[in-house]
ZADOFI-567338 format. One record per residue (C-alpha): x negated, y, z; residue number from 1. Coordinates in Angstrom, 3 decimals. Example, Ala and Ser with C-alpha at 12.3 -4.5 7.8 and 13.67 -1.06 7.14 Angstrom:
! ZADOFI-567338
+----------+----------+----------+-----+
|       px |       py |       pz |   n |
+----------+----------+----------+-----+
|  -12.300 |   -4.500 |    7.800 |   1 |
|  -13.670 |   -1.060 |    7.140 |   2 |
+----------+----------+----------+-----+
***
This chain:
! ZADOFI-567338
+----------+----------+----------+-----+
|       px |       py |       pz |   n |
+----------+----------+----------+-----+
|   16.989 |   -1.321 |  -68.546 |   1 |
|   15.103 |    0.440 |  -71.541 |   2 |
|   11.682 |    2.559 |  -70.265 |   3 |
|   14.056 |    5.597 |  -72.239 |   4 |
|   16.679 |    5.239 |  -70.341 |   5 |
|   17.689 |    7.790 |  -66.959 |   6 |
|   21.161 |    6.329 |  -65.646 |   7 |
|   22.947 |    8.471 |  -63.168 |   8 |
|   26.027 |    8.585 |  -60.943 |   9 |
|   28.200 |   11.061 |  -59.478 |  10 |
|   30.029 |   10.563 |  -56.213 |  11 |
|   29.904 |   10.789 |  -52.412 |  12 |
|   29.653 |    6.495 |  -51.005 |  13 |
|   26.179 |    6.809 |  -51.598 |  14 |
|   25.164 |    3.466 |  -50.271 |  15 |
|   27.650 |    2.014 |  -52.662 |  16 |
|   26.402 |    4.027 |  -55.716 |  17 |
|   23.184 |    2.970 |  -55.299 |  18 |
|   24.219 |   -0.523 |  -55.135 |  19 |
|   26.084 |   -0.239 |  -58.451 |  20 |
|   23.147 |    1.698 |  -59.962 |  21 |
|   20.708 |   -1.348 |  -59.445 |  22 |
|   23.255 |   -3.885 |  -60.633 |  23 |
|   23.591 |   -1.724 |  -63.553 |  24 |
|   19.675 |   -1.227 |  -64.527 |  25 |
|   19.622 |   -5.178 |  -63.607 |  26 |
|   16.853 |   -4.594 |  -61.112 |  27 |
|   16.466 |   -7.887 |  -59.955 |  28 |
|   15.560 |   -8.977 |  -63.503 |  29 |
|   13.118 |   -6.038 |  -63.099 |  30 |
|   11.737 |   -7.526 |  -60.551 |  31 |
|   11.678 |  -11.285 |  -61.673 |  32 |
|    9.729 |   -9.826 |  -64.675 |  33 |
|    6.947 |   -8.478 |  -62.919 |  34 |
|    6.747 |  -11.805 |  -60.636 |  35 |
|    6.365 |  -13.863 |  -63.942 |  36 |
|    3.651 |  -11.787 |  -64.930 |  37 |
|    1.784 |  -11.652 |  -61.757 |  38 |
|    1.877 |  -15.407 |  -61.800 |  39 |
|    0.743 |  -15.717 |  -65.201 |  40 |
|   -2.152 |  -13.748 |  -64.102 |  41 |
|   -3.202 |  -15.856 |  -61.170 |  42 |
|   -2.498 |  -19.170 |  -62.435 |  43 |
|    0.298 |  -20.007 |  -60.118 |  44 |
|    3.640 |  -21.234 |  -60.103 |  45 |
|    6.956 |  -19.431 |  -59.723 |  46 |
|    6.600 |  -16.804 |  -57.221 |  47 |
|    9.742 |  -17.001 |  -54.158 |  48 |
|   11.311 |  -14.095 |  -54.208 |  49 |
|   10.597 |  -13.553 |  -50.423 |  50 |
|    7.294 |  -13.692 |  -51.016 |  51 |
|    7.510 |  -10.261 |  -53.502 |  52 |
|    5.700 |   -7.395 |  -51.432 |  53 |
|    8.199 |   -4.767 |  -52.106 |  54 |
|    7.873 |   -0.839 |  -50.738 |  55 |
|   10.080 |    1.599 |  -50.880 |  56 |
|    8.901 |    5.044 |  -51.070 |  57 |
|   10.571 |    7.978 |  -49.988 |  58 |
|   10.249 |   11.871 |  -49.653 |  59 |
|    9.831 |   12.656 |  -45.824 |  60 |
|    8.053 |   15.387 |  -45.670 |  61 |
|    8.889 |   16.222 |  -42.837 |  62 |
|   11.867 |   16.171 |  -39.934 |  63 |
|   14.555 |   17.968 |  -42.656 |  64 |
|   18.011 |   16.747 |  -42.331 |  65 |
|   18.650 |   15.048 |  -45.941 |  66 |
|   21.585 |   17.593 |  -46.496 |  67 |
|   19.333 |   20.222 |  -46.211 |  68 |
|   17.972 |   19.803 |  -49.318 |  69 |
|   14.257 |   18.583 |  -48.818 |  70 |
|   14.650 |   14.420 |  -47.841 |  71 |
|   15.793 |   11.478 |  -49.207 |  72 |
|   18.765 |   10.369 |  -48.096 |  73 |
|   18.487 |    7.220 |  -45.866 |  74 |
|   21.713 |    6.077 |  -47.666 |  75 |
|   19.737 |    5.867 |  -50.380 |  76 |
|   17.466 |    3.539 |  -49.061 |  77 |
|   19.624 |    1.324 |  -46.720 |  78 |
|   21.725 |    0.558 |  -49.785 |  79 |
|   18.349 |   -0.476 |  -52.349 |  80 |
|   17.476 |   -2.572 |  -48.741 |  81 |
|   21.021 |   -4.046 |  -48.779 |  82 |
|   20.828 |   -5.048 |  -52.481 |  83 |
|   17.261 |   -6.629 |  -52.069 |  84 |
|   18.124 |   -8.724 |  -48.766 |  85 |
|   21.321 |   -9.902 |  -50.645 |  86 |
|   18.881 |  -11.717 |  -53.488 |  87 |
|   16.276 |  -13.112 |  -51.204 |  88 |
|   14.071 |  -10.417 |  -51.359 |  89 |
|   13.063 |   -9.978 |  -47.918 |  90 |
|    9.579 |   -8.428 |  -47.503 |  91 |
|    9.932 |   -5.049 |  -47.716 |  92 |
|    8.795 |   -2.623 |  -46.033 |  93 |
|    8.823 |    2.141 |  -46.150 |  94 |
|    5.866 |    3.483 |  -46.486 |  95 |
|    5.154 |    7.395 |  -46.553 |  96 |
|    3.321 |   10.233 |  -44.986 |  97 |
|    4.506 |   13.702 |  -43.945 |  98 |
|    2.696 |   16.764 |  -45.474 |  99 |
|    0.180 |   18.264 |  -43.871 | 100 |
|    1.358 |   19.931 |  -41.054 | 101 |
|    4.679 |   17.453 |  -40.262 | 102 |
|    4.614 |   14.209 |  -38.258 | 103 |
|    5.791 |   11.020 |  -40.456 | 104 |
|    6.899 |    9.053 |  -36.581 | 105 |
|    9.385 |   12.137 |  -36.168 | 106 |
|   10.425 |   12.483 |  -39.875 | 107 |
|   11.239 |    8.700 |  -39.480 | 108 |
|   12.809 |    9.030 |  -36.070 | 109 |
|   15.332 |   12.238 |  -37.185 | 110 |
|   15.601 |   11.292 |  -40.762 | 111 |
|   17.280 |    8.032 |  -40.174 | 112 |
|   14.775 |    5.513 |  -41.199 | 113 |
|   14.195 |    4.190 |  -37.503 | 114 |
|   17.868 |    3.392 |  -37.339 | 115 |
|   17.038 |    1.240 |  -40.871 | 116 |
|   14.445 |   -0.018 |  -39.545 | 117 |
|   16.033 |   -1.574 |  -36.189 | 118 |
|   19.248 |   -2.362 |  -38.256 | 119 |
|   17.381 |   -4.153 |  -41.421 | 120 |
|   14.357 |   -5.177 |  -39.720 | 121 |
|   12.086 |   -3.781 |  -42.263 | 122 |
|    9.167 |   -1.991 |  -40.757 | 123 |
|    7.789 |    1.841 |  -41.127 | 124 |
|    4.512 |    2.172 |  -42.529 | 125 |
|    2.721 |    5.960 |  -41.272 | 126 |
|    0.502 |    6.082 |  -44.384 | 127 |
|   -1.291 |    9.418 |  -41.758 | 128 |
|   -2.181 |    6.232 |  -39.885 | 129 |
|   -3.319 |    4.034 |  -42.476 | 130 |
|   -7.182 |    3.417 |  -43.339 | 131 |
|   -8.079 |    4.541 |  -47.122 | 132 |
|  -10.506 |    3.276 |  -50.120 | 133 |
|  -11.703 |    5.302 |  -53.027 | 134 |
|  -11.020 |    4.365 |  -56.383 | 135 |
|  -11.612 |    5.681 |  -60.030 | 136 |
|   -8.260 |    7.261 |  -61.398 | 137 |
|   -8.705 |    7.711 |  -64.835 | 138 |
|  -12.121 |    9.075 |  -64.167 | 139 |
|  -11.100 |   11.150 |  -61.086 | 140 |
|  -12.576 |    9.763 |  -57.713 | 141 |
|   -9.156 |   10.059 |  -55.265 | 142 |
|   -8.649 |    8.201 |  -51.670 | 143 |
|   -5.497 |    6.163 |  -51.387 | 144 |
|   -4.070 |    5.000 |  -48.401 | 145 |
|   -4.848 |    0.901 |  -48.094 | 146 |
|   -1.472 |   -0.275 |  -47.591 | 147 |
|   -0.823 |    0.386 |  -51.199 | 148 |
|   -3.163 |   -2.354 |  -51.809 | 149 |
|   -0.551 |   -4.635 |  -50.115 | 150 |
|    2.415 |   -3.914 |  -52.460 | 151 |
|    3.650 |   -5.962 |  -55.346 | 152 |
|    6.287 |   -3.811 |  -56.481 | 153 |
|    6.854 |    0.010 |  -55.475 | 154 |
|   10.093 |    1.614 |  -55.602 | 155 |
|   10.167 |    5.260 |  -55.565 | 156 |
|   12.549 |    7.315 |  -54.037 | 157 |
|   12.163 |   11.029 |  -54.515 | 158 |
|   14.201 |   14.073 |  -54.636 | 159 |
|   14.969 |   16.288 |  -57.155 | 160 |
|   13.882 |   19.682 |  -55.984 | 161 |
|   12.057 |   22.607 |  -56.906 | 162 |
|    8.607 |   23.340 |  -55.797 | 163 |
|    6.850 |   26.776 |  -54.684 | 164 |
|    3.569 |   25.772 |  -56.429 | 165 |
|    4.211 |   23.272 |  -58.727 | 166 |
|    7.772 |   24.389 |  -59.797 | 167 |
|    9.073 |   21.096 |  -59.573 | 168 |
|    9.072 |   17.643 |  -57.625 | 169 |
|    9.705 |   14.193 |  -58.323 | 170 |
|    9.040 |   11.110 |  -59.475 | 171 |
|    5.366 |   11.775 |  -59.623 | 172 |
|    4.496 |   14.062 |  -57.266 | 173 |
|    5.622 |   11.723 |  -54.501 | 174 |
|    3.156 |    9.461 |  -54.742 | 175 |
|    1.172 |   11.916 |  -52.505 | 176 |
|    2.941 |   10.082 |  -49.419 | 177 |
|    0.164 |    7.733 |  -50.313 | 178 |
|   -3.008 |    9.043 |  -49.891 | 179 |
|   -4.439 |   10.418 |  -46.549 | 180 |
|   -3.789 |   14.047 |  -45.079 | 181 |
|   -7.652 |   14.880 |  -46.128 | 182 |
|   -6.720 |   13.973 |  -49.788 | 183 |
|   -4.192 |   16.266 |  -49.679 | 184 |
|   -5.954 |   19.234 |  -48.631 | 185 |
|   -8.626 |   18.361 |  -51.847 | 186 |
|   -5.400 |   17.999 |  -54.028 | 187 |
|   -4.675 |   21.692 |  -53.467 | 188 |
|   -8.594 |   22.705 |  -53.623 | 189 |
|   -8.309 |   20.879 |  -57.292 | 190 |
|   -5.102 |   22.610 |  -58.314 | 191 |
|   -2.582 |   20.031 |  -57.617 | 192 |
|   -1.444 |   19.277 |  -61.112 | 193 |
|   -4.615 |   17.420 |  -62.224 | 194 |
|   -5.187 |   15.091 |  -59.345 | 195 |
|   -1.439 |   14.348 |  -59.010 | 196 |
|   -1.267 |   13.193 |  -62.881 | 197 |
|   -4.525 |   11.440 |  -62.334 | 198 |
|   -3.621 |    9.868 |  -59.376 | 199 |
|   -0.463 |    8.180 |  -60.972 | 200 |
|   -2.690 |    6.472 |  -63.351 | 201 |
|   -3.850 |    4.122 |  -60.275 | 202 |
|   -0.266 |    4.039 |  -58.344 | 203 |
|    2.152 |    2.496 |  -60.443 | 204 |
|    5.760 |    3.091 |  -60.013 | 205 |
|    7.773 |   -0.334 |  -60.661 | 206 |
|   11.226 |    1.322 |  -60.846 | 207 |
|   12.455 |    5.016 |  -59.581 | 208 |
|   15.601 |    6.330 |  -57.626 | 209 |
|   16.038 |    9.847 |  -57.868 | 210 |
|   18.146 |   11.607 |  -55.139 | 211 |
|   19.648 |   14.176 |  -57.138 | 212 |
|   22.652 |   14.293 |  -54.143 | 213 |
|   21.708 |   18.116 |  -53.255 | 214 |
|   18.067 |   18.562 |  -53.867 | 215 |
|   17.171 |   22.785 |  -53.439 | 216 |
|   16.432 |   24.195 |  -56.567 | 217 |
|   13.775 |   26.423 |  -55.263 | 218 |
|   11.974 |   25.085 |  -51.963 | 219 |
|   10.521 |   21.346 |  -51.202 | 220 |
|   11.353 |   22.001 |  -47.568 | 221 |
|   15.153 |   22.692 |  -48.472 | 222 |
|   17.205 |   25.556 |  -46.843 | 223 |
|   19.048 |   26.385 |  -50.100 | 224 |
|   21.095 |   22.901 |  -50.899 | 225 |
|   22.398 |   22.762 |  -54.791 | 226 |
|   24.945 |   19.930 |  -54.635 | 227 |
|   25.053 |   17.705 |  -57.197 | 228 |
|   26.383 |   14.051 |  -55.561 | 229 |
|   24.138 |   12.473 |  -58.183 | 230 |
|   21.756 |    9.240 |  -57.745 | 231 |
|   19.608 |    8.179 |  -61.051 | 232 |
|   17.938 |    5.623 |  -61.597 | 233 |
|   14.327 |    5.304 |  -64.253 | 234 |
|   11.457 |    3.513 |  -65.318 | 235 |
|    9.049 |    6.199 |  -66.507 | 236 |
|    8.239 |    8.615 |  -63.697 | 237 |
|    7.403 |   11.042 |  -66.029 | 238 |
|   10.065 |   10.694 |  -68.074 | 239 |
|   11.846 |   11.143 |  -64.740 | 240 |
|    9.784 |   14.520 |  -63.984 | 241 |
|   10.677 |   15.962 |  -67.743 | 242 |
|   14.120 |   15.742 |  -67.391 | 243 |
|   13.996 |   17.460 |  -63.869 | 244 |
|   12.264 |   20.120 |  -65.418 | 245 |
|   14.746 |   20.910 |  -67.974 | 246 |
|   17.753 |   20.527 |  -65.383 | 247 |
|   16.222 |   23.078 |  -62.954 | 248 |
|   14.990 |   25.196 |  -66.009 | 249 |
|   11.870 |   24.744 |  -66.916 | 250 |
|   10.601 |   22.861 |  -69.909 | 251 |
|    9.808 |   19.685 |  -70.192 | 252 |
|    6.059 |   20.303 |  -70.094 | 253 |
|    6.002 |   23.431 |  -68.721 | 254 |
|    4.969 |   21.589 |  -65.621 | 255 |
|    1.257 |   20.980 |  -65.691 | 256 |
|    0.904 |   17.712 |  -63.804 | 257 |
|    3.909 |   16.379 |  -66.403 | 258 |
|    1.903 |   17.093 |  -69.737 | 259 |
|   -1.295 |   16.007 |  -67.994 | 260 |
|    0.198 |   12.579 |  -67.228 | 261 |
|    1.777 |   12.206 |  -70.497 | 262 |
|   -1.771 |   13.051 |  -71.960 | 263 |
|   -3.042 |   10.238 |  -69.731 | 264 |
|   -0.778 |    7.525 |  -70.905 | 265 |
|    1.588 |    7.205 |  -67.532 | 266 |
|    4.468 |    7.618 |  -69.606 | 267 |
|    6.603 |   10.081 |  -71.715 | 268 |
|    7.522 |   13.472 |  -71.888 | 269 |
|    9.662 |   13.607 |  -74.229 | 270 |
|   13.295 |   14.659 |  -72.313 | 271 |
|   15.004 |   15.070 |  -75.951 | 272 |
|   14.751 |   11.307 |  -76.621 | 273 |
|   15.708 |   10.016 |  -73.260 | 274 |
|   19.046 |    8.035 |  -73.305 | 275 |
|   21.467 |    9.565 |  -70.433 | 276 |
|   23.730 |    7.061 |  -68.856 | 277 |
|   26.411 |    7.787 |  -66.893 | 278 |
|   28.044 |    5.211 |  -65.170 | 279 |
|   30.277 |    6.681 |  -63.034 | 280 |
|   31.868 |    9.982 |  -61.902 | 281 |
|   31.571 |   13.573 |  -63.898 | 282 |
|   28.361 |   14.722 |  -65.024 | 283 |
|   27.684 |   18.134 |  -63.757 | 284 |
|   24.505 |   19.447 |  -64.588 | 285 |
|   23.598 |   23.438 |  -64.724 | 286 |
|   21.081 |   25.469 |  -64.601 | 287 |
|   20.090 |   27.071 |  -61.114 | 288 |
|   21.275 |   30.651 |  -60.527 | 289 |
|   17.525 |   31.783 |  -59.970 | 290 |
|   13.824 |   30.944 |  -58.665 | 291 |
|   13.767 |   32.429 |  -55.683 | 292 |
|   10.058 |   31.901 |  -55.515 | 293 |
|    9.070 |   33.776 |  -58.432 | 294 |
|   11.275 |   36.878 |  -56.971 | 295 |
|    8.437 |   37.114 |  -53.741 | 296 |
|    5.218 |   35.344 |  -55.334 | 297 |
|    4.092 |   38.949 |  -56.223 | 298 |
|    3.553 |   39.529 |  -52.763 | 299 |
|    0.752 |   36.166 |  -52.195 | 300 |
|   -2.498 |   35.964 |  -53.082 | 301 |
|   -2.633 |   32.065 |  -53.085 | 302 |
|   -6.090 |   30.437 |  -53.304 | 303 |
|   -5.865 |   26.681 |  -52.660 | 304 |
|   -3.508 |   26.478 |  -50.150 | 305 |
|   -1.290 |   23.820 |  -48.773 | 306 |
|    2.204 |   23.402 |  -49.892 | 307 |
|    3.837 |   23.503 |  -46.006 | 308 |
|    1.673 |   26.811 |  -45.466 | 309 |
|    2.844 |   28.267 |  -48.369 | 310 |
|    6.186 |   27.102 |  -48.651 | 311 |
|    6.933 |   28.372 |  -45.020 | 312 |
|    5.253 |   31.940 |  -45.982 | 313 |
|    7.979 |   32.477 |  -48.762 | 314 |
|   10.401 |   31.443 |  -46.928 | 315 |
|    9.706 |   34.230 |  -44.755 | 316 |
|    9.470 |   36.676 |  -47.397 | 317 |
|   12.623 |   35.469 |  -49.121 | 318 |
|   14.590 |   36.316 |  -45.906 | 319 |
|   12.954 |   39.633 |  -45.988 | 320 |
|   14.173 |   40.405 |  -49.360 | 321 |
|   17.187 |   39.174 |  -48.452 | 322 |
|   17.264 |   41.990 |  -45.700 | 323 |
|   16.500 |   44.387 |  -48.482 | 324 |
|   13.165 |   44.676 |  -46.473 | 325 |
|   10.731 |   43.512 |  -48.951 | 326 |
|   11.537 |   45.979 |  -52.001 | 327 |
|   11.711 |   48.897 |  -50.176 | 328 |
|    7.827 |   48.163 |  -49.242 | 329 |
|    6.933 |   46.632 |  -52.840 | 330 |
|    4.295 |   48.847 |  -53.855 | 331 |
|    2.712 |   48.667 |  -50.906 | 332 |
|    2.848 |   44.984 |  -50.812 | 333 |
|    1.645 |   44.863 |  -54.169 | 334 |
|   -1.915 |   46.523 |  -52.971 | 335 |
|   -2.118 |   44.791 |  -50.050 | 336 |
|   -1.033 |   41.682 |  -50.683 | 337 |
|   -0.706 |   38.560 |  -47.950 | 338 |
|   -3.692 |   35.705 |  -48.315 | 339 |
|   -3.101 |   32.754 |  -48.269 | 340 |
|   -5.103 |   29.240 |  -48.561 | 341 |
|   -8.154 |   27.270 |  -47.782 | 342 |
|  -10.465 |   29.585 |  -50.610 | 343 |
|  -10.475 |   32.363 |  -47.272 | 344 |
|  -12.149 |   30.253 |  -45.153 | 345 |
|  -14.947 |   32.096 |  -43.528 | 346 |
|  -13.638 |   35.117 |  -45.595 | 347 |
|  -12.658 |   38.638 |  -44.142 | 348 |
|   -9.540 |   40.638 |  -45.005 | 349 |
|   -6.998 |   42.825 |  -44.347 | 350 |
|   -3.871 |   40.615 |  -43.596 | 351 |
|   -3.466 |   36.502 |  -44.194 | 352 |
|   -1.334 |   33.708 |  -42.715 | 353 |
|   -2.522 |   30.491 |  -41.569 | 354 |
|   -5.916 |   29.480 |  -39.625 | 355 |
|   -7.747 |   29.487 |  -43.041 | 356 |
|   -7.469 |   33.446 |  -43.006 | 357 |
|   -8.649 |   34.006 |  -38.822 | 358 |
|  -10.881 |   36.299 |  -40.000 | 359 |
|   -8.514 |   38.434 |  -41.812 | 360 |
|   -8.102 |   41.939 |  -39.720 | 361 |
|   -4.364 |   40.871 |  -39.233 | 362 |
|   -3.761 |   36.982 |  -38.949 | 363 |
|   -1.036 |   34.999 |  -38.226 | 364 |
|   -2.283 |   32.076 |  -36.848 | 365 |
|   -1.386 |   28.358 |  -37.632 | 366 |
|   -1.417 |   25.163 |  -39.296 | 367 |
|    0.959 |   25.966 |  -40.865 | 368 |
|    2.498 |   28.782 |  -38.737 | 369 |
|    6.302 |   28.588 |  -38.401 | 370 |
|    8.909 |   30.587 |  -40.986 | 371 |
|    9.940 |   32.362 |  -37.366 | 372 |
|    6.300 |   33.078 |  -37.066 | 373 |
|    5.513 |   34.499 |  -40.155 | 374 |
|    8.732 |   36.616 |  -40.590 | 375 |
|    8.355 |   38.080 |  -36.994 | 376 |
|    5.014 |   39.220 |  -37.662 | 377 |
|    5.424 |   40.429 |  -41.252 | 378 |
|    8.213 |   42.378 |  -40.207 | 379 |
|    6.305 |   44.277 |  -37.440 | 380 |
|    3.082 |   44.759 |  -39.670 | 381 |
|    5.296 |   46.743 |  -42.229 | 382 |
|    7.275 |   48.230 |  -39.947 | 383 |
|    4.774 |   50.585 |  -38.594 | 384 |
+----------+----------+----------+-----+
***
């Protein structure tokens, strides 16, 4: 497989698909590759294929049914586990960590990924469990979770979905799993798209999976499910992130943390000169009907806050425009608009969500609060 090429499949056996996707990109030889290398570097012999730390990284960010739109399907993974065992690859193991806010030990537990677990015998890694060390990313100081540390070659297995702050996620943005829930609150106070490009300059990706199987178009936390039945498979993550962007709309570097990246050397851009290969079943790619986060983002005033906070608060507010609620009250809204984020802390207002706004005159409290929560109390505020 060619660092230009994306190669995708359409269909519904997705443990088979996958199966036939890595035979196809010859990932063993991938993999074989890399061991040469890493014994060049050290001097040593042949390295045993069951001595190859492999991970396997996937989207959990929280306890979201896969079909729902926010998860990686453990499908995905059991088959990538299947192919691996079947060539002597043996130590392997999942790492990730839930958003702020969600518990990785559930996400594992109603995702799936226990079952794999017992079933495969390769173990769960809680990276919101796991020590951390500080390194130099390109010249940004981040924290990354030590288990990373431990890992040979890292498969990543995101899913193709829109984001309310970053517009998109993928390839690249994934590798957040890896650092520690204290990381990820300075991620948001830096903007998000610079540390998450920098970041990917220390965390290299040996080989991506993308679950495009029915990814929502507008929310990381899913709720609005866009099937497509698709699995792809890359080398350059942000390769990988440019062509998301164009098939949910954007441009390719529209998304800030994809230019940045490119700018630091992680990889291409460039979505016009990627080679598409379809091995199997119809290609089916179209643009998304809408954003539904642009229709309600008029309504936030967002100052560094976390994606589960945020992403819960307009998914309130898009079931209150749904109701027709939210327009009638728009110009009202618009002068009085919700806060949101940790840039309120110790900060006085008139109405915010989340524990970062407490002092606000009308608070709904949480970390994050739920979408039950927020819409409840919303709807009474504006009622009256």
């Amino acid at each position: 497989m060619e660092r230009n090429e994306i190669i995708k499949a359409y269909g519904t056996d997705f443990t088979q698909m996958i199966q036939r996707l890595l035979e196809y990109a010859g990932l063993e030889e991938i993999i074989r590759q890399k061991q040469e290398r890493m014994a060049g570097v050290c001097g040593q012999g042949e390295m045993r294929p069951e001595k190859m730390r492999i991970a396997i990284k996937p989207n959990l960010l929280d306890c979201t049914p896969a079909d729902y739109g926010a998860t990686t399907h453990p499908e995905i993974v059991e088959g990538i586990i299947r192919y691996l065992q079947a060539r002597n690859y043996t130590n392997i193991t999942i790492m990730e960590g839930a958003w702020v806010g969600g518990n990785t030990q559930e996400a594992f537990k109603h995702c799936g990924y226990r079952d794999i677990e017992k079933r495969y015998g390769v173990p769960l890694i809680d990276c919101q469990h796991e020590s951390s060390y500080r390194v130099s990313c390109a010249g940004m100081e981040l924290s990354v979770c030590s288990c990373y540390q431990d890992v040979d070659f890292l498969i990543n297995v995101p899913v193709l979905k829109g984001h309310c702050q970053t517009q998109i996620t993928c390839a690249l943005k994934n590798m957040k799993g890896l650092i520690p829930n204290s990381e990820k609150r300075r991620f948001h106070t830096l903007g998000l798209h610079r540390p998450i490009a920098h970041l990917n300059t220390h965390i290299h990706q040996d080989f991506i999976v993308v679950d495009h199987i029915c990814g929502d178009p507008d929310f990381e936390e899913g709720g609005n499910p866009l099937v497509r039945n698709c699995i792809m498979c890359a080398l350059d993550p942000v390769l990988s992130d440019a062509y998301t962007a164009t098939i949910l709309g954007y441009g390719a570097r529209d998304v800030g943390y994809v230019k940045l990246a490119e700018q630091l050397g992680v990889g291409s851009a460039d979505a016009e000169a990627a080679h598409i290969i379809t091995i199997e079943g119809v290609n089916c790619e179209d643009m998304p009907d809408s954003h539904k986060v642009l229709a309600v983002s008029y309504a936030v005033e967002d100052v560094d806050s976390c994606s589960a906070c945020y992403a819960v608060l307009i998914s309130a507010l898009n079931r209150l425009k749904e109701e027709g609620f939210l327009d009638k009250l728009e110009s009202r809204i618009i002068k009085d608009r919700i806060a949101i984020g940790q840039g309120y802390r110790g900060r006085k207002g008139k109405c915010g969500v989340g524990n970062c706004t407490r002092l606000f005159d009308f608070n709904i409290p949480g970390c994050p609060p739920s979408e039950d929560e927020i819409y409840e109390a919303l709807k009474e505020r504006y009622e009256n």
